[in-house]
N, C-alpha and C positions, 0 to 999 in steps of 0.2 A: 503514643501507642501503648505503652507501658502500662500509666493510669488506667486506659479503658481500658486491656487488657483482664487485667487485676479484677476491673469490677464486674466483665462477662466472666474471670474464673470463679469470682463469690455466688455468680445467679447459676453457674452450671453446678455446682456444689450444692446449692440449696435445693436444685430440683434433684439432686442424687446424681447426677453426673459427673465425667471429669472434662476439665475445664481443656479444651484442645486449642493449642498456639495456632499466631497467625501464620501466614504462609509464610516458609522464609526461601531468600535465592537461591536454588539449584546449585550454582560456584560456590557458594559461601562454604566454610567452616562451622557446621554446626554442634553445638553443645547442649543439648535442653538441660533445662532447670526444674527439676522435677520438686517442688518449694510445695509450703506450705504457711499459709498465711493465716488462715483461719481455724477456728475451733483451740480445744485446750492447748496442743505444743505448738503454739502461733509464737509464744513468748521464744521459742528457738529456732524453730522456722524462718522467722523473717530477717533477722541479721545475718541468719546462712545465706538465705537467698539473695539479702542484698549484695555483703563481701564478694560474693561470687560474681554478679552479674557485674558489679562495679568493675571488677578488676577484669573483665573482658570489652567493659566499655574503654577503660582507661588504654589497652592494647589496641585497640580499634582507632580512637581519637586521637591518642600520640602518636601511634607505629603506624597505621596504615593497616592494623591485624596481624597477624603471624605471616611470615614468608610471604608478604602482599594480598595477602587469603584474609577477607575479613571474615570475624566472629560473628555466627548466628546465636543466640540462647535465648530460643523459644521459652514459654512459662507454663507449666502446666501445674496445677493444683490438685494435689493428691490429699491435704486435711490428715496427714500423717495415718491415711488408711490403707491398708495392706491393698484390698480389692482396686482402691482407686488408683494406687500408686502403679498398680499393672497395665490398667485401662489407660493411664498417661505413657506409660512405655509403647502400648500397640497403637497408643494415635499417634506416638510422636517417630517413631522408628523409620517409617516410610519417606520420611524430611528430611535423608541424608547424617541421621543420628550417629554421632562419632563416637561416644563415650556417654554413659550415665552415671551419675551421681546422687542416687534417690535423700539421702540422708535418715533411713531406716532400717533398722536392723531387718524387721516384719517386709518388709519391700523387696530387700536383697535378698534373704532366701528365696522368694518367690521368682525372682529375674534369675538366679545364676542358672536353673539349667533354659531360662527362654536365649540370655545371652550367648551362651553357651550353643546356642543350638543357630542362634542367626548371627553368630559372630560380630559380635559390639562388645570394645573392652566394658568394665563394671569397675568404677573406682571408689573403694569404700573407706575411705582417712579416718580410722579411729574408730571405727563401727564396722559392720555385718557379722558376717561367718570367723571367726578368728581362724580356722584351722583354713580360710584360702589362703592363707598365708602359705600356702604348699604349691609351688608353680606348678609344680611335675604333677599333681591331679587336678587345680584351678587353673585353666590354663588363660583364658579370660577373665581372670579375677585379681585385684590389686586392694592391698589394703596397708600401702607403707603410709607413713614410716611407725605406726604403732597401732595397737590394738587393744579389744578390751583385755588378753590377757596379761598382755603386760603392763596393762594399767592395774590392774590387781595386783601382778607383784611388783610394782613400783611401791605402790600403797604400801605393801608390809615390810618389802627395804626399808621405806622413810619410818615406819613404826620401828622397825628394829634400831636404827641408826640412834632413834629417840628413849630407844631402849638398853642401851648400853649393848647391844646385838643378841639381846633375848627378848621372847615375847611367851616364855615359859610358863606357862599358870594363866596367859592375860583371854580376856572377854572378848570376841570383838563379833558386831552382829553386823551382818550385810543387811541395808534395807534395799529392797528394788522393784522396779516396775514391774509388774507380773505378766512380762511377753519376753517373746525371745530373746531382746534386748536386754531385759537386767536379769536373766537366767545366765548368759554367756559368762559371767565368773565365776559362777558357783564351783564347775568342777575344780578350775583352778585353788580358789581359794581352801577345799576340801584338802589338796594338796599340800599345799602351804602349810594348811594347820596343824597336818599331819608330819612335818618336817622341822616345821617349829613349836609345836608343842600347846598352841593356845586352839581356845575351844570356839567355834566358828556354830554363830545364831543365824538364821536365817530367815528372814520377816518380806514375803511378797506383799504389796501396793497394788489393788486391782488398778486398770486402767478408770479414768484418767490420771488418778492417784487426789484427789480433795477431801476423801476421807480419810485417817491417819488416826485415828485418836487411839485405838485400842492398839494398832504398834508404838507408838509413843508412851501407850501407858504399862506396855511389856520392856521397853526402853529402860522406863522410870522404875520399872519394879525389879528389873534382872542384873540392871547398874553395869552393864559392859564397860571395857577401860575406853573401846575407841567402838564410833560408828560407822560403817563404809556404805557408801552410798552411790546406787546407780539410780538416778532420776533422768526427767525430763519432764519440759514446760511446765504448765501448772503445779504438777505436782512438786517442785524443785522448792515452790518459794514457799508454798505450805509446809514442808517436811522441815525448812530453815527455820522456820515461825514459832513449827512444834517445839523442835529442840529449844530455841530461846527461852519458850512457856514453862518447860522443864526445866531448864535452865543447865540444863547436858552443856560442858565445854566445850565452849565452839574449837580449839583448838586438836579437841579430841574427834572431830566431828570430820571427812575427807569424802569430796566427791568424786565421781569419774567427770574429765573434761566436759561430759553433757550437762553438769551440776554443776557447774563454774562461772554463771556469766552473772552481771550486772543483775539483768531484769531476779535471776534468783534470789541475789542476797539486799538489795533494795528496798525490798516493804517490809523487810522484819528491822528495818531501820539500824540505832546501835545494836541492838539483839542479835545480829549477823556478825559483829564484828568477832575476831579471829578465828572463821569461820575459813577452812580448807577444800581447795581443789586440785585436781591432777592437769595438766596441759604440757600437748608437746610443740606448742611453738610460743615465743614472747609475747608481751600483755602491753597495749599501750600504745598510742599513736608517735614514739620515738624513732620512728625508721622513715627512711628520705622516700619510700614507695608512698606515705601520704600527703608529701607534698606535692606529688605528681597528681593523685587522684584529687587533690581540692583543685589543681589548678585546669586540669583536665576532664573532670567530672562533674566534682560539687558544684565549683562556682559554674562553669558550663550548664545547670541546668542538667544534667545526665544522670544526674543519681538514681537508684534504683529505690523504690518504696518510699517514703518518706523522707529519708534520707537523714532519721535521728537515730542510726544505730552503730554511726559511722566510729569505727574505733576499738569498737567495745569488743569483749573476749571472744565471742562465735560471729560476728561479722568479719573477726582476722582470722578464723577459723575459713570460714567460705572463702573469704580470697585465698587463705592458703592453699586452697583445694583447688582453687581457679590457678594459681601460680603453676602446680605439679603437670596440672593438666595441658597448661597451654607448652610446658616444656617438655613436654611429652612428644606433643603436636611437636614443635623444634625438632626431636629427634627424630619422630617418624618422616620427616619433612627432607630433613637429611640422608637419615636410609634409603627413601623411596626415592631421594632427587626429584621430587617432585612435590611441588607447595599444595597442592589438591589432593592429599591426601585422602586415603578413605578408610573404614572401619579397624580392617582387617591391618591396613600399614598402622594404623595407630598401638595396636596390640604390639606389637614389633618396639615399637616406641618407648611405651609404658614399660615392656620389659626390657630392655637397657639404656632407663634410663639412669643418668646417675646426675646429683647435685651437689654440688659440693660448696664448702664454704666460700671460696673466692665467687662462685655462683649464686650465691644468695646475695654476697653482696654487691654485684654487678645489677643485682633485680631493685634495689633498692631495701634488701632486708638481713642486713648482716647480724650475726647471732638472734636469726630468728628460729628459723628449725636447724634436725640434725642431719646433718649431711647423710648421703644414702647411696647406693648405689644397688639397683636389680640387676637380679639374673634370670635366669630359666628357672633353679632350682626355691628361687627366694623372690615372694612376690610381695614380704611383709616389712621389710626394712629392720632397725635395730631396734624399736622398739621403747627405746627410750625416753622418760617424761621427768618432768617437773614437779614442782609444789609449790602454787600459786596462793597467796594469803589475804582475805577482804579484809580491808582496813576503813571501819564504818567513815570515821573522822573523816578523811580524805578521802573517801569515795573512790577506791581505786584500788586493785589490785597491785599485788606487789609478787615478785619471784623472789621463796624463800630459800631455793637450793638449784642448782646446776642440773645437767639432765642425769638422771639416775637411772641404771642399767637395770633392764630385768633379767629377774632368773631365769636362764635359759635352759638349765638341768632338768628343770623342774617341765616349762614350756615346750620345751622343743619334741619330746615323748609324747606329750597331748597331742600337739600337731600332727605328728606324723601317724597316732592312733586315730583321732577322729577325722583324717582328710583319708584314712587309710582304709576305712567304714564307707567312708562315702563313693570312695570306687571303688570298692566291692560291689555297693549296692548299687551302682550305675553305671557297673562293667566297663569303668574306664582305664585304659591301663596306662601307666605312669609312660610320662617323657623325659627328658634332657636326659637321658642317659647316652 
């Protein structure tokens, strides 16, 4: 079903549609997969969408599903389009839709006030809105355990750390996709700059981002000390290309977690190598959840997509995000006392949930992410990330530092200024008080 699936989502895509899943069981537990397989950010699309679906088949075929409730995750194909990704949301909603997970920044804003209005948690790991990080105005909205603004100032921690804890005098240019996605650090890093003392460049990437040259060639001519970089798909492994052509220190060079995977630093071959990513969970297939999934999955036959993305950095990203989710479900499962769950119990869920380390490694993934726990008032988690390293020789990722805290002095003001806008402007007025 999966295959033909896939290939009715590429013919409803071509004729400009969006690709509508098949029926799934009324009982079931459903989750769509709101993926993207084709067009330019296919290169990230497709190992989200796999991690994910995998690790609900793997709960399916070993457990029996959550609390005897097996998993649905319909597939709709949105091509990383704003328009489309909503048209997959109103066909798929009606299907007993428990939770969405669009994997777009462009997507989410457009669902949080539909979610918002029909009551389906919105779960955004590492992307959408960073200020729903504010439960008391997001009240359907989850985006732990980190976001892009603390992936910004993770980035200028690890520059500082590498700076003796000044970044005084220093260069540093943001390249980014020119949508709401790689716009969301700007203000921060304004911030930052203005704290730390260095002078912050700022170079948009029209979509799809395959042209690059004349930022590359302001690159080449302005000699920043460090580049920070919000990419995605195509554009990711182009911009990696560039900088090699220039011959910019890959070292010097840092992307956000959507800038980090294989398919990115792969075709610029050695030319990638010490080349820098941000990620907030572990790199590599060393954790006992993928012996389960080869034995339960891959070799079964069940794997999702092709099944050659298995491992790699944004296919442990989508399982991760499949992980939170299904433990979500657990909770709400629990509060509700009842395994049939529905939208509105899952929000309940989502917001107290907590994971913790003996919990991760009961899942099969010990020191993989950072432990976390929600509340009412906290829907973003601590925020904390990594500094992942491509190592061209061995073809593989390496973690060069432990999880690094963001500044939250700096953070926390943003937040509660721009979620503070937003219910003004949509007349919401704040809860958990």
């Amino acid at each position: 079903m999966k295959k033909t699936f896939t290939m009715l989502a590429a013919a409803a895509i071509a004729a400009g549609g969006a690709a509508l899943s098949p029926t799934v069981a009324a009982a079931d537990l459903v989750v769509p997969n709101l993926s993207y397989r084709t067009g330019p950010f296919a290169a990230g699309g497709i190992p989200y969408a796999d991690g994910f679906a995998d690790y609900f088949t793997l709960l399916n075929e070993r457990d029996g599903g959550i609390g005897g409730e097996k998993i649905q995750v319909p597939e709709c194909e949105t091509a990383y389009n704003t328009e489309k990704g909503v048209e997959c949301y109103e066909s798929t909603k009606g299907q007993g839709a428990l939770v969405y997970n669009p994997l777009s920044t462009g997507i989410t804003y457009q669902l949080i006030p539909k979610v918002t209005a029909d009551k389906i948690p919105l779960y955004t790991p590492g992307y959408g809105r960073t200020s729903a990080a504010n439960g008391k105005v997001f009240e359907w909205v989850f985006n732990y355990p980190a976001n892009y603004w603390d992936g910004a100032s993770v980035a200028i921690k690890h520059l500082l750390d590498q700076n003796g804890g000044s970044l005084e005098g220093k260069k540093i240019a943001l390249l980014y996709h020119n949508s709401a996605y790689g716009k969301e650090p700007i203000r921060t890093l304004q911030e930052l700059a203005k704290k730390h003392g260095f002078a912050l460049t700022e170079l948009p990437i029209d979509s799809p981002g395959q042209e690059q040259k004349s930022q590359w060639l302001q690159v080449r001519r302005d000699k920043p000390d460090y580049v920070l970089f919000w990419g995605w798909g195509v554009m990711n492994s182009v911009a990696i290309q560039e900088a090699a052509n220039i011959r910019f220190p890959m070292e010097n060079f840092i992307g956000i977690w959507w800038s980090g995977s294989e398919n990115d630093v792969k075709p610029a071959g050695a030319g990638a190598n010490g080349y820098k990513a941000l990620t907030f969970h572990g790199v590599g297939q060393d954790y006992p959840v993928y012996g389960d999934l080869k034995k339960y999955v891959y070799d079964a036959g069940k794997a999702a997509g092709a099944g050659d993305q298995t491992g790699s950095a944004v296919y442990s990203r989508g399982m991760y995000a499949a992980m939170v989710i299904a433990e979500a479900i657990r909770k709400a499962q629990e509060l509700s006392g009842t395994p049939a769950i529905n939208a509105s119990q899952l929000r309940d869920g989502f917001e107290q949930l907590s994971i913790s380390e003996e919990r991760m490694t009961e899942l099969g993934l010990p020191q993989f992410g950072q432990a976390f726990a929600a509340t009412c008032e906290d829907h973003g988690g601590p925020g904390a990330a990594m500094i992942q390293q491509w190592d061209a020789g061995a073809g593989k990722w390496n973690l060069i530092t432990g999880f690094i805290e963001p500044d939250k002095d700096v953070l926390d003001p943003l937040i509660a200024e721009d979620s503070g806008a937003y219910a003004a402007e949509n007349k919401i007025t704040e809860r958990c008080n």
